[in-house]
N, C-alpha and C positions, 0 to 999 in steps of 0.2 A: 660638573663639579660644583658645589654649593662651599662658598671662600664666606667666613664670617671676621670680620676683624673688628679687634675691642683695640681702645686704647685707654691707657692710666698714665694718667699725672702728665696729658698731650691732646691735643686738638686733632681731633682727624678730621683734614680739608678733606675736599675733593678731589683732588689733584695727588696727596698720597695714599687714598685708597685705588685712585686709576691704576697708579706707580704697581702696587702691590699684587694688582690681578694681572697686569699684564707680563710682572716678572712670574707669578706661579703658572701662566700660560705656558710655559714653558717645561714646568714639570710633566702640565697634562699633554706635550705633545709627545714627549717619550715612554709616558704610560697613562694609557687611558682609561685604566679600571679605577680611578680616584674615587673616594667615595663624598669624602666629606673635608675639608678644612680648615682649621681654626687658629688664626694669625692674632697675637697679643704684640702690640708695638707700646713701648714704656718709657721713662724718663726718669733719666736719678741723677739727679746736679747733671754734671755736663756730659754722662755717660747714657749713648742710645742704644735703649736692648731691642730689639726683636728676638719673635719665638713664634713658632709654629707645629704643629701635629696634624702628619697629612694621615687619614683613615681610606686603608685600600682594601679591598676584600682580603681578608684574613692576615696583616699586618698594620701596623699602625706605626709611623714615622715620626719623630721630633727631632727638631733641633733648634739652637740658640746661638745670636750674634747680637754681641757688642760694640758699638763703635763708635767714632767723637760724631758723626753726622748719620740723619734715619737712614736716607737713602744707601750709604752704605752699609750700613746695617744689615738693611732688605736685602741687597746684592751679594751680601759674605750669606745669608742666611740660605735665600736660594739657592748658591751655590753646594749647602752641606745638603740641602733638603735631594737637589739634583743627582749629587753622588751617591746619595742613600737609597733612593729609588732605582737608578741605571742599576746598581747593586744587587737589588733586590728583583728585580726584572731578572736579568741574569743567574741570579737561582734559579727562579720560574722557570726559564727556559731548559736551565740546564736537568731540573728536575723532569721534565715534561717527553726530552729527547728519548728514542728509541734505546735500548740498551747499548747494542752495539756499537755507535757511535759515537767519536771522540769529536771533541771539539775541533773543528777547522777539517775536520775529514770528508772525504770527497763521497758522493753518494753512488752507488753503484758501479 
């Protein structure tokens, strides 16, 4: 997964770019066709935005969190980005299954 992160009108240490890959580690371990993504962390008086757009083979995911600290930001952020993905997996799958089969049905 190739994670690029800009920041405006904020200093990006070390230490929250670390933060930042090791929470969207966590997207890529529930789907691993990730292609591309691009994390914008921001500052407006005393409001922290994060924003990100995950690129997946044939979807493209965004979302946005604001919050009085980055860290939590990053955290409500992965969380929307987490739910959009399992989401979207979950089509996948359901698209992909044999006709006959319903969800939670037993095989044979």
């Amino acid at each position: 997964m190739n994670i690029s992160i800009t920041g405006h009108q904020i200093d990006l240490t070390g230490a929250l770019r670390t933060y930042v890959r090791e929470k969207l580690s966590r997207i890529e371990r529930h789907f691993d066709h990730v292609i591309d993504t691009h994390v914008i962390l921001k500052v407006d008086k005393l409001v922290h935005l994060a924003e990100a757009t995950i690129s997946t083979s044939g979807k493209r995911v965004h979302a946005e969190s604001s919050q009085a600290d980055m860290y939590a930001a990053i955290d409500d952020l992965v969380d929307k980005l987490d739910r959009q993905i399992k989401k979207h997996k979950e089509k996948l799958a359901i698209r992909t299954r044999p006709a006959g089969l319903e969800r939670g049905a037993a095989l044979g």
